[in-house]
VEXTI-242340 format. One record per residue (C-alpha): x, y, z. Coordinates in steps of 0.1 Angstrom, whole numbers, padded with zeros to 4 digits, always signed. Last residue first. Example, Ala and Ser with C-alpha at 12.3 -4.5 7.8 and 13.67 -1.06 7.14 Angstrom:
VEXTI-242340
+0137-0011+0071
+0123-0045+0078
***
This chain:
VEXTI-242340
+0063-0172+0206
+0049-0179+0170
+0068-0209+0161
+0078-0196+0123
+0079-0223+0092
+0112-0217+0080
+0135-0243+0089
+0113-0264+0111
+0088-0265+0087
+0114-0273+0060
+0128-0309+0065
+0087-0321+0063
+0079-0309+0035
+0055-0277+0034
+0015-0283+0033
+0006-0295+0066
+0025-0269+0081
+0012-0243+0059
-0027-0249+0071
-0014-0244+0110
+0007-0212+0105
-0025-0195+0088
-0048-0212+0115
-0022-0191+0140
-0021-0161+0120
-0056-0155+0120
-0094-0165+0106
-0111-0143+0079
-0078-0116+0076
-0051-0144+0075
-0073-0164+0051
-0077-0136+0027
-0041-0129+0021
-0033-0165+0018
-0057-0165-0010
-0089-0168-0026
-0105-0192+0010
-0086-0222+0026
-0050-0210+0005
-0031-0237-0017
+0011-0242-0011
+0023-0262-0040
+0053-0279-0039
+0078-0287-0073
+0108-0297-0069
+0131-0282-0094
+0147-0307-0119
+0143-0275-0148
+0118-0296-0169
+0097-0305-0141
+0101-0274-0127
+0089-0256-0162
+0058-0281-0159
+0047-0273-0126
+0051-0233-0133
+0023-0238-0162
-0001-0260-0142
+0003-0232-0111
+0001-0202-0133
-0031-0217-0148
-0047-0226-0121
-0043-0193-0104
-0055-0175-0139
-0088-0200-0128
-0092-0191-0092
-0077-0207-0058
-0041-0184-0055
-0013-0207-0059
+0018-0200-0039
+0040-0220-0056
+0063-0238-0035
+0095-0244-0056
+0126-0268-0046
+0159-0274-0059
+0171-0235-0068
+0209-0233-0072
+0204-0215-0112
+0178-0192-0099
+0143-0199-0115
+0126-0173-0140
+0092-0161-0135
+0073-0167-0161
+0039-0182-0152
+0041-0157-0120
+0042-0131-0148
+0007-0141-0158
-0009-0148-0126
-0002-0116-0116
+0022-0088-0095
+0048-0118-0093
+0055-0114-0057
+0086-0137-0049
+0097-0150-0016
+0129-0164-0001
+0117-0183+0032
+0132-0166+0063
+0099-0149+0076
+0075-0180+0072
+0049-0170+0098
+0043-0129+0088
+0059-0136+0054
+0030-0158+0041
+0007-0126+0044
+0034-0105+0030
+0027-0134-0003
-0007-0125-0006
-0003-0091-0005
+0025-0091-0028
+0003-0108-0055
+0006-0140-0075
+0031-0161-0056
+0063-0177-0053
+0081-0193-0028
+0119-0202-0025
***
C-alpha cells in the first residue's frame, strides 16, 4: 500500500504504479493518522519534500515500527510526485520509483510503459 499527502500527488503515482493500493490523505495531518489494514506488511509513504511532509513521514515511521509494518519511503525530485511528472515526464517519474521500491515489487507494480 502507498500513502500520500494529496490526491494529486498520489494520481500522479497511479499513472506508472496502477495496481498498488493507494491512499490520499487530503494533508499532512491526516496522513499522520491514517489507520493500517490488519494484513498490511509493507508501507511506502509518499512523502511530499516540505516540513508538515517531514513530519507525516517521522510520525507514520514510528506507528510502523510499532505495528511490524515495513516501512518505505518513496521521496519526489522537486515538492511532489505531482510536480515531477509535470517538470520532466512519466518516464523519469517511472525511473526515480524504481530505484526507490524493493526489489520483489517493481516488477509487481511498477508499470513498463509499452
Amino acid at each position: 500500500m502507498a500513502a500520500g499527502e494529496r490526491i494529486e500527488t498520489m494520481l500522479s503515482l497511479r499513472c506508472v504504479m496502477p495496481s498498488l493500493t493507494m491512499v490520499a490523505a487530503v494533508s499532512a495531518a491526516h496522513l499522520g493518522a491514517i489507520l493500517f489494514p490488519a494484513a498490511l506488511r509493507r508501507l511506502y509513504i509518499v512523502r511530499d519534500d516540505d516540513r508538515a511532509g517531514d513530519s507525516a513521514m517521522n510520525g507514520l515511521i514510528g506507528r510502523t515500527r510499532v505495528a511490524g509494518i515495513e516501512a518505505i519511503v518513496l521521496s519526489p525530485r522537486c515538492g511532489d510526485f505531482n510536480e515531477d511528472l509535470r517538470n520532466f515526464d512519466i518516464d523519469a517519474l517511472r525511473a526515480a520509483l524504481r530505484i526507490q521500491l524493493a526489489s520483489e515489487d517493481v516488477g509487481r507494480f511498477l508499470s513498463t510503459g509499452v
